[in-house]
C-alpha positions in Angstrom: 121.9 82.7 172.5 120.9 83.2 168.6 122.4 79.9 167.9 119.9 78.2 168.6 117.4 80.2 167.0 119.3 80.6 163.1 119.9 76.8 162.9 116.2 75.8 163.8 114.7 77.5 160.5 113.0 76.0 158.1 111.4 78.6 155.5 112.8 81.8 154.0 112.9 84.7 155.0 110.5 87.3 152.8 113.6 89.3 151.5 114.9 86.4 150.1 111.9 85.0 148.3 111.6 88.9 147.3 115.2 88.5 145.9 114.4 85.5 143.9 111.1 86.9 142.3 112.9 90.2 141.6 115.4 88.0 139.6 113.2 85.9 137.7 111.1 88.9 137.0 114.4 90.4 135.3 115.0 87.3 133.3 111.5 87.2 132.1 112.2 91.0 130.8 115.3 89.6 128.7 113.8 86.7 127.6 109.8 87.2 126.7 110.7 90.2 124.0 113.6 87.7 122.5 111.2 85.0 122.3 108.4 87.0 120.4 110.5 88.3 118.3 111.7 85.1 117.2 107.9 84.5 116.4 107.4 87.0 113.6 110.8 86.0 112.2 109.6 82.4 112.2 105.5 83.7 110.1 107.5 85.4 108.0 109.7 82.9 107.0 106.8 80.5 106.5 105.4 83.0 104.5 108.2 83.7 102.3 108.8 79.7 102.0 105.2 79.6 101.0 105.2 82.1 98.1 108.2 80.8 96.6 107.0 77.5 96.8 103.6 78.7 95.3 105.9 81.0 92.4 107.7 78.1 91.4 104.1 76.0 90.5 103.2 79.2 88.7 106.2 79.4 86.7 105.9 75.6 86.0 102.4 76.4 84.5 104.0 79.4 82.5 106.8 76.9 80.6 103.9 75.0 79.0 101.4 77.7 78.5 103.5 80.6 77.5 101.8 83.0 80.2 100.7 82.9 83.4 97.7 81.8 84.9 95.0 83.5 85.1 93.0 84.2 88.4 90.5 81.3 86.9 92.9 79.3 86.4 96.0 79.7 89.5 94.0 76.4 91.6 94.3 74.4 88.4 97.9 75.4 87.8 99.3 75.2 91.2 97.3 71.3 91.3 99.1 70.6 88.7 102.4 71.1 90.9 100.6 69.2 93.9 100.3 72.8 95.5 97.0 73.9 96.7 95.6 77.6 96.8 92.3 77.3 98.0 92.2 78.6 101.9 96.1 79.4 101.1 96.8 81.9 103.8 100.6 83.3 104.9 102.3 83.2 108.6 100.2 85.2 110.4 96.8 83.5 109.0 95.7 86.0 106.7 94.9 85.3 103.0 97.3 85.4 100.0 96.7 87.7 97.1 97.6 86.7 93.4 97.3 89.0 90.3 98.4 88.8 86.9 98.4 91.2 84.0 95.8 91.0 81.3 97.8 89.2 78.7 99.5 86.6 81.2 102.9 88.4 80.8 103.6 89.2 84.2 102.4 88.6 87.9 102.7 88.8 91.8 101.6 87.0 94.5 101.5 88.7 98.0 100.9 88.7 101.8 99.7 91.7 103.5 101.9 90.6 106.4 100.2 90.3 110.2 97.8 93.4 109.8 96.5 91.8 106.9 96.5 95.0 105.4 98.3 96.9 102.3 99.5 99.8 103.2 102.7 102.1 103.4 103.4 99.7 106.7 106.8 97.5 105.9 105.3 94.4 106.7 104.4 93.1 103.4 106.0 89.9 101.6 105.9 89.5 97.7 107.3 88.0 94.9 106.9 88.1 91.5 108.0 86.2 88.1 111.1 88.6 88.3 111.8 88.4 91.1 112.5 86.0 94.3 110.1 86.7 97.8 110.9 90.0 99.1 110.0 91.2 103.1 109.0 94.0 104.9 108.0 95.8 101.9 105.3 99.3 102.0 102.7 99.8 99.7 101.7 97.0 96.9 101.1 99.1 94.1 101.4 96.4 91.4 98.4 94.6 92.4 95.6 95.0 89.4 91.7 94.8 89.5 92.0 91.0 88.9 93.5 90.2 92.7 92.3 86.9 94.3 92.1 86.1 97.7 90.9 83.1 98.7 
C-alpha cells in the first residue's frame, strides 16, 4: 500500500533539506572565523615584510652617509634602493610612520596596525635600526616630533 507511494518521490522532504542547511550552517561556523583570522595574519605579514624591506633601504642610506635619513630626505634614500615611500601604507591600508633622532643616530619606522591608531592596543608593528620588525606591540613611545606619514 505505501509502496507505491515512497518509490514515486521526487523532492525532499523539509527535514531533510532542514538537516542539510543545519549542517552547512555548522561548517560555515568552523570555517568563516578560521578564514578571517588567517586574513590579519596574512596584513600583518605584509606589513612586517614591508618595513624590513623599507629598513634595509634606510640602513643602505646610513653605510654611505654615516646617519640616517632625515624626514626630508627618507623618499630620496629609499629611491636610491628602488623602494618607494610616497603613499607607502602597511596591511591594513593605513599609512607608515618614520622618525629619526635629531642627529641621524637612530630611528624607527612603524604601522599603527588596522586601527590606524597608537595606542596601548597590541596591534602595532615596528622596527628600528636595532632591531628587526616586531608585532603586536602597545604604545609607540619612541616616535619624536619629526614623524612622517605620508
Amino acid at each position: 500500500m505505501f509502496g507505491g507511494i515512497l518509490c514515486d518521490r521526487k523532492g525532499y522532504s523539509l527535514v531533510e533539506l532542514l538537516v542539510v542547511v543545519l549542517i552547512l550552517g555548522l561548517l560555515a561556523a568552523i570555517a568563516v572565523p578560521q578564514f578571517m583570522g588567517r586574513v590579519g595574519e596574512t596584513r600583518e605579514s605584509a606589513t612586517v615584510a614591508d618595513l624590513k624591506s623599507k629598513a634595509g633601504g634606510i640602513k643602505a642610506w646610513a653605510v654611505d652617509h654615516d646617519k640616517y635619513p632625515s624626514v626630508a630626505e627618507l623618499p630620496g634614500a629609499l629611491q636610491e634602493s628602488s623602494i618607494t615611500w610616497s603613499g607607502s601604507r602597511d596591511g591594513w591600508g593605513n599609512y607608515l610612520h618614520y622618525s629619526v633622532d635629531d642627529d641621524g643616530a637612530g630611528f624607527i619606522l612603524c604601522s599603527f596596525g588596522p586601527n590606524g591608531v597608537n595606542d596601548a592596543v597590541s596591534d602595532n608593528v615596528y622596527t628600528t635600526d636595532l632591531y628587526e620588525p616586531i608585532s603586536n606591540y602597545g604604545l609607540i613611545t619612541m616616535l619624536a616630533n619629526n614623524d612622517q606619514s605620508d
